[in-house]
C-alpha positions as CSV (number, residue, x, y, z in Angstrom):
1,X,-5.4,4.2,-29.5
2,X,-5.7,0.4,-30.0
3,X,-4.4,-0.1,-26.4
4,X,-7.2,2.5,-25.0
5,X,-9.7,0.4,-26.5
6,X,-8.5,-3.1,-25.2
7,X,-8.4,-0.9,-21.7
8,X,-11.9,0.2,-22.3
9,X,-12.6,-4.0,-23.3
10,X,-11.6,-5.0,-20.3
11,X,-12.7,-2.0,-17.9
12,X,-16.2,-3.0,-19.9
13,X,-16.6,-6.8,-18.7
14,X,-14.7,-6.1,-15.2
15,X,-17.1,-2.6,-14.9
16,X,-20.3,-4.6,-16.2
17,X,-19.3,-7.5,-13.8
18,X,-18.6,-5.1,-10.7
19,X,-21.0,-2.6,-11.1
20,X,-23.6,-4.9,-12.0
21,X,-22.4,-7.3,-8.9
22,X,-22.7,-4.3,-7.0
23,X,-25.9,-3.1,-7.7
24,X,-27.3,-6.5,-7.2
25,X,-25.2,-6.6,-3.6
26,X,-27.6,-3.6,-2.5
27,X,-30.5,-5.5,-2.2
28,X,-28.4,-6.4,0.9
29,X,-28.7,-2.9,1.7
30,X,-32.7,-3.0,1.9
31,X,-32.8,-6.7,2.9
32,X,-30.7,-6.3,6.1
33,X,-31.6,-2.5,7.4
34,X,-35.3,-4.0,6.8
35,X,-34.5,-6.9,9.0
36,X,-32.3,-5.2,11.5
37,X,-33.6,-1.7,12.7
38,X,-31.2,1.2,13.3
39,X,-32.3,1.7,17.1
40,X,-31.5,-2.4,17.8
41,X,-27.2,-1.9,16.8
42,X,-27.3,-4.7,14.4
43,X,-26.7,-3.2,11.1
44,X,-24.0,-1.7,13.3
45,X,-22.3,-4.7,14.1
46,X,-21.8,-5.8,10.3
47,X,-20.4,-2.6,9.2
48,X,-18.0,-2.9,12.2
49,X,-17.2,-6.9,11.6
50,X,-16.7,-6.5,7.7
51,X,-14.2,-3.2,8.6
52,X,-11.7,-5.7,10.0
53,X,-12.0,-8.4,7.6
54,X,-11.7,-5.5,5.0
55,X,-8.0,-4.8,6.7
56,X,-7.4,-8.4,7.3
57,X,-7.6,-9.0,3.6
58,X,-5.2,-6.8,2.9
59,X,-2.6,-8.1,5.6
60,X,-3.4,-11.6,4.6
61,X,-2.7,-11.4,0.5
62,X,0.3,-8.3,1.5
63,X,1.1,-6.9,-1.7
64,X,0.8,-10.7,-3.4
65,X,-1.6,-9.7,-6.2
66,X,0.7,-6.6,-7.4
67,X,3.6,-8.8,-7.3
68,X,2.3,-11.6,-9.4
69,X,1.8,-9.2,-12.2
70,X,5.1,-7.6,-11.9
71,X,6.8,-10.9,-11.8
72,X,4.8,-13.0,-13.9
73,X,5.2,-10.2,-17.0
74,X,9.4,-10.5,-16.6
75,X,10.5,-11.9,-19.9
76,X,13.1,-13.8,-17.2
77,X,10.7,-15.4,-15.1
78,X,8.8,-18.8,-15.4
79,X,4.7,-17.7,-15.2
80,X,3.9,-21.0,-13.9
81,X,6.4,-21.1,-10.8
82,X,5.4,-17.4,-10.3
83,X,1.8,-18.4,-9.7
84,X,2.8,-21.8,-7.7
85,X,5.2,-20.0,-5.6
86,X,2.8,-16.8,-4.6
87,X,-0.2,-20.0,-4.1
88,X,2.1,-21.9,-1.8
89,X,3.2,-17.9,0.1
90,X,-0.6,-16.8,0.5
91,X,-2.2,-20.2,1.5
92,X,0.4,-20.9,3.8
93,X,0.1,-17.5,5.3
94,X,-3.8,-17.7,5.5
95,X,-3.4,-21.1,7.6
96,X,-1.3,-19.7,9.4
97,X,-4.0,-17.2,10.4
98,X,-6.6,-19.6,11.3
99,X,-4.4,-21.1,13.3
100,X,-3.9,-18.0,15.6
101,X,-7.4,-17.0,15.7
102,X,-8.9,-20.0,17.2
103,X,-5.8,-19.5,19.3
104,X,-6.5,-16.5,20.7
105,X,-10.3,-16.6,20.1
106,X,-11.7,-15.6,23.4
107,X,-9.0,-12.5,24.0
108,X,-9.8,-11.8,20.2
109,X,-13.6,-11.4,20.5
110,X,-13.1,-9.5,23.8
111,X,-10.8,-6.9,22.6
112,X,-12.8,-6.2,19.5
113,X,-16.0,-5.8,22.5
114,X,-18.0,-9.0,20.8
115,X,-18.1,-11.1,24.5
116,X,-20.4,-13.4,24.4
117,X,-20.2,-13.7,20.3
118,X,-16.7,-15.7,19.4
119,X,-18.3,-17.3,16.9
120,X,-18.8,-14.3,14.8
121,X,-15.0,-13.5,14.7
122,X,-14.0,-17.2,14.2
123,X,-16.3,-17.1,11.2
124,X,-15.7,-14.2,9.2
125,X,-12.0,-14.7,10.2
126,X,-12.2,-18.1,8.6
127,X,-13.8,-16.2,5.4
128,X,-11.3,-13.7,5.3
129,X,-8.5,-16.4,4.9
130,X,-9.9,-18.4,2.0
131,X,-10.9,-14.6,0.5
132,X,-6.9,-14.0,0.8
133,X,-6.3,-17.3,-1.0
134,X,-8.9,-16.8,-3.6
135,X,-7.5,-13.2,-5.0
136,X,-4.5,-15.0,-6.7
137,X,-6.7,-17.9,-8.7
138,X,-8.6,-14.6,-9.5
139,X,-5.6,-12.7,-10.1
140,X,-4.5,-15.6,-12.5
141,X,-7.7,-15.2,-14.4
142,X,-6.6,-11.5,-15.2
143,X,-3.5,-12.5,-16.4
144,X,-5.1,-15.0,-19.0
145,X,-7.5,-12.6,-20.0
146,X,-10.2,-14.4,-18.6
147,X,-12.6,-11.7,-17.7
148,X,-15.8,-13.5,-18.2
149,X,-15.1,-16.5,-15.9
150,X,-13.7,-13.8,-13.5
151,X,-17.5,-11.9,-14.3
152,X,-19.5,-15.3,-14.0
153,X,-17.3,-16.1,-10.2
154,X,-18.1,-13.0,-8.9
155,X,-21.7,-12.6,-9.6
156,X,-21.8,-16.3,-8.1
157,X,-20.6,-15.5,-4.9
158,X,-22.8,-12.2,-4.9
159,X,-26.2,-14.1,-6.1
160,X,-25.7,-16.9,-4.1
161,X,-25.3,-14.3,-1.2
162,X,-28.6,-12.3,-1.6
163,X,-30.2,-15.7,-2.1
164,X,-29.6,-17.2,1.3
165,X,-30.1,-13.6,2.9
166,X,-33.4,-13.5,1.5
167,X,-34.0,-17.3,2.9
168,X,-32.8,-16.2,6.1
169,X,-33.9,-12.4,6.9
170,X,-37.4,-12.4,4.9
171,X,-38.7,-15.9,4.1
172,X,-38.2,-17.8,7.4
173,X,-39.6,-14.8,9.7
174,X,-42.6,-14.9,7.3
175,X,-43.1,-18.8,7.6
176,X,-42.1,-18.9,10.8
177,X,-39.3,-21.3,10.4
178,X,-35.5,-21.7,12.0
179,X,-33.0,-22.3,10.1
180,X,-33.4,-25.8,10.3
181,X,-37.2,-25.5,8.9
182,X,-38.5,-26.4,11.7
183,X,-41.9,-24.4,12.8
184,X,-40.9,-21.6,15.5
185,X,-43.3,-19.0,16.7
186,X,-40.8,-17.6,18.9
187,X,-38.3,-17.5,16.1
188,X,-35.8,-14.3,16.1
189,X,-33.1,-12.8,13.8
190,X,-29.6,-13.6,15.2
191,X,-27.0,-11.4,13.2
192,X,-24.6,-13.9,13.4
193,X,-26.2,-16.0,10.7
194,X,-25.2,-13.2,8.1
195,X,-21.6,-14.3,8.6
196,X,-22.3,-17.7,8.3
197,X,-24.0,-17.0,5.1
198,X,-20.8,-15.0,3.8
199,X,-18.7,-18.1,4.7
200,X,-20.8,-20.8,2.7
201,X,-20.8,-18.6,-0.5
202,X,-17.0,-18.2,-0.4
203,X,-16.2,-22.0,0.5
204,X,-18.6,-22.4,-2.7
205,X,-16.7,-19.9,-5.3
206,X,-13.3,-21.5,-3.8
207,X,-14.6,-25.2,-5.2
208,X,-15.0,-23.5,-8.4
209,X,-11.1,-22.7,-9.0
210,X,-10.5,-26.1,-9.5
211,X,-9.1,-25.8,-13.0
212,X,-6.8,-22.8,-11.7
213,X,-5.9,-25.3,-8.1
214,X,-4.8,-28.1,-10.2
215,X,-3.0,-29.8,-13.3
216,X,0.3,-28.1,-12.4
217,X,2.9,-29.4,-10.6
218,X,3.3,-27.2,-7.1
219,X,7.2,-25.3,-6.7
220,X,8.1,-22.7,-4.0
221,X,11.0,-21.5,-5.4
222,X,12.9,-19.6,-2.2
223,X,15.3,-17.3,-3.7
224,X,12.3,-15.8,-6.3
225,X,9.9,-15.9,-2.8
226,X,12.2,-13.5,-1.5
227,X,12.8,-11.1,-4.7
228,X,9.1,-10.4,-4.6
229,X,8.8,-10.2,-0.6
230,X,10.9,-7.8,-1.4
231,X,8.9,-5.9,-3.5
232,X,6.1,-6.6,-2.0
233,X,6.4,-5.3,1.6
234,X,5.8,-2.1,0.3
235,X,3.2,-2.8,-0.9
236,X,1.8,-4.2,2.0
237,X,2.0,-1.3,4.0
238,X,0.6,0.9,1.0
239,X,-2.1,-1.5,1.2
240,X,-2.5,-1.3,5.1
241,X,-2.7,2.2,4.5
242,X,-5.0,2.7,2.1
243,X,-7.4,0.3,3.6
244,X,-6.8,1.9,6.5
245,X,-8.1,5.0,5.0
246,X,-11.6,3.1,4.3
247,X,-12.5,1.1,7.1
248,X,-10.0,2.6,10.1
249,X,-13.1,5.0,11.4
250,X,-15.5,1.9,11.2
251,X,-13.0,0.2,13.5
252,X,-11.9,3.4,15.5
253,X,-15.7,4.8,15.9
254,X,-16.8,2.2,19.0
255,X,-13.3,3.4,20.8
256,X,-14.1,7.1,20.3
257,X,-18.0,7.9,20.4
258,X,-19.0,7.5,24.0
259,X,-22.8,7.9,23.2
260,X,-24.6,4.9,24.5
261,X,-26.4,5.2,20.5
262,X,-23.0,4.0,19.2
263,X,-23.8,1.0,17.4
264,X,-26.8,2.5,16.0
265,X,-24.7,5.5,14.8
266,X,-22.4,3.2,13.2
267,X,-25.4,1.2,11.7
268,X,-26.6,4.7,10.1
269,X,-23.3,5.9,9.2
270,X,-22.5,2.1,7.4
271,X,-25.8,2.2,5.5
272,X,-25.5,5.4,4.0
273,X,-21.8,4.8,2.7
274,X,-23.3,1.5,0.8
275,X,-24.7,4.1,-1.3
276,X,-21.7,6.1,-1.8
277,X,-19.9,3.1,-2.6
278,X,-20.6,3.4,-6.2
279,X,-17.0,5.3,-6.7
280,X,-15.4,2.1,-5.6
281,X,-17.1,-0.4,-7.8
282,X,-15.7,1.8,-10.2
283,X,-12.0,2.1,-9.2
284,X,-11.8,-1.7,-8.8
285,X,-13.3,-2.1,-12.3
286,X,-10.9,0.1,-13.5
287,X,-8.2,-1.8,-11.4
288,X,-8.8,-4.9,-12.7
289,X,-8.2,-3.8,-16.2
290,X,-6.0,-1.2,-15.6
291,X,-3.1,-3.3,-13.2
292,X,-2.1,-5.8,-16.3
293,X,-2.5,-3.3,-18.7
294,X,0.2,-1.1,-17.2
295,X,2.5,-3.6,-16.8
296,X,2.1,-5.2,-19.9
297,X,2.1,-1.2,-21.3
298,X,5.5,-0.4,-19.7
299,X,7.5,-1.3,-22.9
300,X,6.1,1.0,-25.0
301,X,7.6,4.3,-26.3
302,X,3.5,6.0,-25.8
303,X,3.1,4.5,-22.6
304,X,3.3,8.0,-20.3
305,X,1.1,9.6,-23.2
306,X,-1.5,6.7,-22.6
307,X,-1.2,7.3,-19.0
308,X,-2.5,10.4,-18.8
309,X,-5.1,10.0,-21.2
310,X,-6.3,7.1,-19.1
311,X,-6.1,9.4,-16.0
312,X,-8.5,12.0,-17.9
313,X,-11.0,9.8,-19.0
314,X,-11.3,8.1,-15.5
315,X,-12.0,11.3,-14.1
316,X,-14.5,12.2,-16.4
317,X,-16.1,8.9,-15.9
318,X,-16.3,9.1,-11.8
319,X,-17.3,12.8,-11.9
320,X,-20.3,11.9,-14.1
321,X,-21.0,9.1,-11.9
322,X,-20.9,11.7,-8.4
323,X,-23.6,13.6,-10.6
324,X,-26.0,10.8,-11.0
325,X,-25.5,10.0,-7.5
326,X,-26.4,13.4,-6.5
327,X,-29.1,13.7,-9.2
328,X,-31.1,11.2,-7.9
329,X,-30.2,11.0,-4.3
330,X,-34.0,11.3,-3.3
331,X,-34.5,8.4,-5.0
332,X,-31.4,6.0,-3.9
333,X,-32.3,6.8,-0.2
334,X,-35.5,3.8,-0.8
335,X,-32.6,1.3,-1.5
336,X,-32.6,2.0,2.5
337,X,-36.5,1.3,3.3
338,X,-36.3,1.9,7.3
339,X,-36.4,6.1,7.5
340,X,-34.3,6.0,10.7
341,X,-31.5,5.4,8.4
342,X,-32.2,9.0,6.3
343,X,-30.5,11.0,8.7
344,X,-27.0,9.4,7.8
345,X,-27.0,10.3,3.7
346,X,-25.5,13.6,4.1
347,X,-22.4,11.9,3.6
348,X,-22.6,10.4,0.6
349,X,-21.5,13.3,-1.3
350,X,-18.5,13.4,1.0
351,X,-17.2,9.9,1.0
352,X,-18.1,9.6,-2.9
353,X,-15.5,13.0,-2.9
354,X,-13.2,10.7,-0.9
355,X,-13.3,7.9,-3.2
356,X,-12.8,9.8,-6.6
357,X,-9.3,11.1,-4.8
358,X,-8.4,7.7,-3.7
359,X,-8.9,6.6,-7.5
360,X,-6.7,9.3,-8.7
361,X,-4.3,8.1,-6.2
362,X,-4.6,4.5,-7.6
363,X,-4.3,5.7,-11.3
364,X,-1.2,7.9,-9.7
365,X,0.6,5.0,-8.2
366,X,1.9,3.3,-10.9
367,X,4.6,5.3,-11.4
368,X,6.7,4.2,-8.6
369,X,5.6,0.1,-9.1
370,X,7.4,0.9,-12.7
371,X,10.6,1.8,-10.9
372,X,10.3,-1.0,-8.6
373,X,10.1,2.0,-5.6
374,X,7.0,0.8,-4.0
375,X,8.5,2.2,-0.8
376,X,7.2,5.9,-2.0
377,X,4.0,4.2,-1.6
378,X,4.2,3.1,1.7
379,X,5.1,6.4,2.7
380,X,2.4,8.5,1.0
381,X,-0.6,6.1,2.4
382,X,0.9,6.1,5.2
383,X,0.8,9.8,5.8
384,X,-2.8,10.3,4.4
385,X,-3.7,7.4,7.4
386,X,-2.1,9.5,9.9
387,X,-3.7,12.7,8.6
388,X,-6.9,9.9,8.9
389,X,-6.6,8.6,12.2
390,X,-5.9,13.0,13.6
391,X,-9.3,13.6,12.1
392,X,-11.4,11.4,13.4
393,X,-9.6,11.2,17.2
394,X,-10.0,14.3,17.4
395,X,-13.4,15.2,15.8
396,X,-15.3,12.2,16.4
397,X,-16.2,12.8,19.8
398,X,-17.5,15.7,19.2
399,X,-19.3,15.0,15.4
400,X,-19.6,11.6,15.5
401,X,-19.8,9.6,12.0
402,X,-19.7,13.1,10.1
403,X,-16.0,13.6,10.9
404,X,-15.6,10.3,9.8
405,X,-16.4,11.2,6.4
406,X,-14.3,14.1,6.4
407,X,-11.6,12.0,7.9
408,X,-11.7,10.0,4.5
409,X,-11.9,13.1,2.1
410,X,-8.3,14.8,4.3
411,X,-6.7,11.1,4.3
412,X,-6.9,10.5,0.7
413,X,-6.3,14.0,-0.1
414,X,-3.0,13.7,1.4
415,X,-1.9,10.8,-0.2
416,X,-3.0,12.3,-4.0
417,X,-0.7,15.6,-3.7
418,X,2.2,14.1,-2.3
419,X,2.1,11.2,-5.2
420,X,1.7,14.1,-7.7
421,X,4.1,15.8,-6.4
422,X,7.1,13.5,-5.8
423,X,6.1,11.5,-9.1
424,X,6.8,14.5,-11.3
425,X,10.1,14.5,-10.1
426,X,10.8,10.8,-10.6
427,X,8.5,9.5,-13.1
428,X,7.1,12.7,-14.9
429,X,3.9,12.1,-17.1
430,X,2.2,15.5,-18.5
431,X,-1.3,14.7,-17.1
432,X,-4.0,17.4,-19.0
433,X,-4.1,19.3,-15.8
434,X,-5.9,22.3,-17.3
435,X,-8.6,19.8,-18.9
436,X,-9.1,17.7,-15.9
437,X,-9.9,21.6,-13.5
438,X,-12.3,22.3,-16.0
439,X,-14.1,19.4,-15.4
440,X,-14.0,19.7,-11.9
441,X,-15.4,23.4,-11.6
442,X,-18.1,22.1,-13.5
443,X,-18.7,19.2,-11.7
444,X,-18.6,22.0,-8.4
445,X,-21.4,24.3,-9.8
446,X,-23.6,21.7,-11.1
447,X,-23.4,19.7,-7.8
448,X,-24.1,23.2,-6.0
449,X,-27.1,23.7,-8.1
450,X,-28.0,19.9,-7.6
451,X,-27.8,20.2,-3.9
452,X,-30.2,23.4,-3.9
453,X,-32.8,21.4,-6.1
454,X,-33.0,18.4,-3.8
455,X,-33.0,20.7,-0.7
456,X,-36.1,23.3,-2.1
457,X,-37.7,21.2,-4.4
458,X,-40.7,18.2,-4.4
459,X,-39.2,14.3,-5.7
460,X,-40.1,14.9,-9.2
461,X,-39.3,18.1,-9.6
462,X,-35.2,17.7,-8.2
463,X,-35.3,14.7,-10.7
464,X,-36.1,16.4,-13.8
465,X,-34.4,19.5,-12.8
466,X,-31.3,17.6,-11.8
467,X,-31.7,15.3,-15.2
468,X,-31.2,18.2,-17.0
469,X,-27.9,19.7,-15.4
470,X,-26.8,16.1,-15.9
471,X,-27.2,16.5,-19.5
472,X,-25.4,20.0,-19.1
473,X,-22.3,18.0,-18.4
474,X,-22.5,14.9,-20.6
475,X,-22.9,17.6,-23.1
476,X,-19.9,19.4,-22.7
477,X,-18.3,16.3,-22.7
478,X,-19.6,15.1,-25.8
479,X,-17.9,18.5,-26.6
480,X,-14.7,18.4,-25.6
481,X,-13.8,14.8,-26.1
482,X,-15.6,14.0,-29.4
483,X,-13.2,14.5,-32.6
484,X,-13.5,17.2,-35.0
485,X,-16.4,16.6,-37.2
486,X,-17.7,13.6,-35.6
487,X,-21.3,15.1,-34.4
488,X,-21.2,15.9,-38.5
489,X,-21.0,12.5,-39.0
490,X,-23.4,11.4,-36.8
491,X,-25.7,13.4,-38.1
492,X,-25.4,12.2,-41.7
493,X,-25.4,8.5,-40.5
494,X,-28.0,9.3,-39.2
495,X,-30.5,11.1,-41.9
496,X,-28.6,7.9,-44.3
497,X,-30.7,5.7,-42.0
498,X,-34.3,7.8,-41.8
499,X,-33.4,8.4,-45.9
């Protein structure tokens, strides 16, 4: 039980950190669809751009951040020439990068149909690369237990990002001032500068690592570079895959709809997943906790019991947060001011779907990176990516971004029965299966009566009504989770304190 709570410590100031982060990151949400309307393609354009840099990423740190932990926890291994050798692999890799983009800049920004606009690519290519670099210094801060630096980093980066959108998107057009403050009357929004923007926040959190960057001496030990390529590339192509499964029919989408709308349909379709996107602040919270804990967990005789406790209680956790979503739906759609946008929220219940499966696949995983047989990985996202990519070439022509939702929901589906399935038979863990159905027909019929109240009734009215099935299921898992006798005792604490 003690390790559940230091989980639930560190899920606390990662989740506070990342949820908050995130919920502060929306005003981006309102800030840029206000700036940019759906009809002019712009919004479009960013969802598009930040798809590839979201795959890049994951090429450019390929499987680094999982390896550090597996190699830095060996009893055999020197932490420090861990960290110094996967610095010296990623930053080298990441240069490397650069290198080839302003290379191949003008082929680059043509294939990815963004003539006319190199700049855009060479910047957030740029970004990605240092972002690539960064996630082991931050990695390194979750191996000393550093959570509140890692907090305070990451709401830097975020704050400092609203800040300069605000500057840019609301206060200049109002004063009629460039970007070099200078008095325009002509002055007009280029979406380029949002990039721009997104590459002087990380240059700025990258100067703050210098604690982490220095006082060491630098070794690239060869022969432990290769142990953990080796148990890495699997990873990398889990990683592909699973990224794949997030951003694949942002990249896909201008390839497959051949309506001259497309960027606009894009725009709508990335705007209304930025509310949906609640599910993943809550898997990477539970990520960043979660990855060191299991590794430093692995030891223990309980560790499979903890395991599945840990799987129930992040279930519980994301289903109640799919019913506040849905609850108050109505009221989330103002995070998106311009109405043009409305049309696209019908997925949000769909991707959030999506995203609870991919973080049962996540809390899944771990049993192959035990048995160093990160290859089963590989193989399982790489089969839900296929089962991706079939979805959405074939239905997107025809549904546009709604097959794209769909697409995420079969993908990650895929992946979560065939690591269930094959992990019982290598690594079994007796997950409450019976516990964790219950809550999911639950979370079924109370969403179905959600839906209905949103559909039929006036904005207040859903609310309440919906506030109220909420408390249906917080109740019953107050119920079911609380220990015998424990309401009892709460109740005589608490007449102690009106006494």
């Amino acid at each position: 039980m003690a390790n559940l709570k230091s989980l639930a410590k560190d899920t606390a100031i990662y989740g506070i950190s990342s949820i908050a982060g995130r919920f502060i990151n929306y005003l981006l949400v309102p800030i840029q669809t206000s700036a940019f309307a759906a009809g002019g393609g712009q919004y479009g354009v960013v969802t598009n751009i930040y798809a590839y840099t979201a795959l890049l990423l994951v090429i450019l740190t390929y499987g680094m951040e999982t390896t550090f932990f597996r190699y830095v926890n060996k009893t055999d291994e020197d932490p420090r020439k861990v960290y110094s050798t996967v610095l010296l692999s990623v930053g080298s890799t990441a240069l490397l990068f650069v290198a080839l983009v302003f290379a191949c800049l003008p082929w680059l920004a043509s294939a990815m149909k963004y003539d006319g606009h190199e700049d855009w690519v060479a910047v957030m290519f740029v970004c990605v690369a240092i972002d690539a670099f960064k996630c082991i210094p931050f990695a390194y801060l979750r191996y000393q237990k550093k959570a509140l630096k890692f907090a305070a980093l990451q709401m830097l980066n975020i704050l400092l990002n609203i800040f300069l959108n605000l500057m840019y998107l609301v206060v200049l057009p109002a004063l009629r001032l460039n970007p070099l403050g200078l008095y325009d009357e002509n002055f007009t929004l280029d979406v380029g500068m949002v990039f721009y923007i997104n590459l002087v926040c990380t240059a700025v959190v990258l100067l703050c690592f210098r604690k982490e960057l220095t006082g060491f001496r630098y070794v690239f030990d060869t022969a432990l570079w290769r142990r953990m390529l080796r148990y890495a590339w699997p990873l990398l192509v889990l990683g592909i895959a699973g990224i794949l499964n997030q951003t694949l029919d942002k990249i896909l989408f201008p390839y497959l709809y051949d309506g001259d709308d497309c960027k606009t349909q894009l725009g709508i379709y990335g705007a209304a997943t930025k509310i949906a996107m609640i599910m993943a602040m809550i898997t990477q919270a539970f990520r960043y906790a979660y990855e060191p804990f299991v590794f430093g967990k692995s030891k223990d005789r309980d560790s499979r019991d903890t395991y599945a406790k840990a799987m129930k209680y992040f279930l519980v956790f994301t289903l109640l947060a799919f019913l506040t979503v849905t609850a108050y739906i109505n009221v989330l759609r103002y995070v998106i001011p311009d109405p043009s946008y409305w049309t696209g929220l019908r997925v949000v219940p769909i991707v959030m779907a999506a995203e609870i499966m991919m973080g049962i696949y996540f809390n899944l995983s771990f049993w192959y990176k035990l048995i160093d047989k990160t290859i089963y990985g590989a193989w399982f996202s790489g089969a839900g990516c296929l089962v991706l990519v079939a979805v959405n070439v074939m239905f997107v022509p025809r549904y546009g971004y709604m097959a794209c939702a769909w697409g995420g929901v079969a993908g990650y589906g895929t992946a979560m029965i065939l690591s269930y399935v094959v992990g019982q038979r290598k690594y079994a863990i007796d997950y409450p299966l019976a516990s964790m159905a219950a809550y999911t027909a639950l979370t079924a019929a109370l969403y179905c009566v959600m839906a209905l109240a949103n559909a039929r009734l006036a904005l207040l009215p859903a609310v309440v009504t919906n506030t109220l099935v909420l408390g249906v299921f917080a109740a019953y898992v107050v119920r079911r989770e609380l220990p015998p006798g424990a309401l009892a005792s709460l109740s005589r604490i608490r007449r102690k304190a009106k006494g």
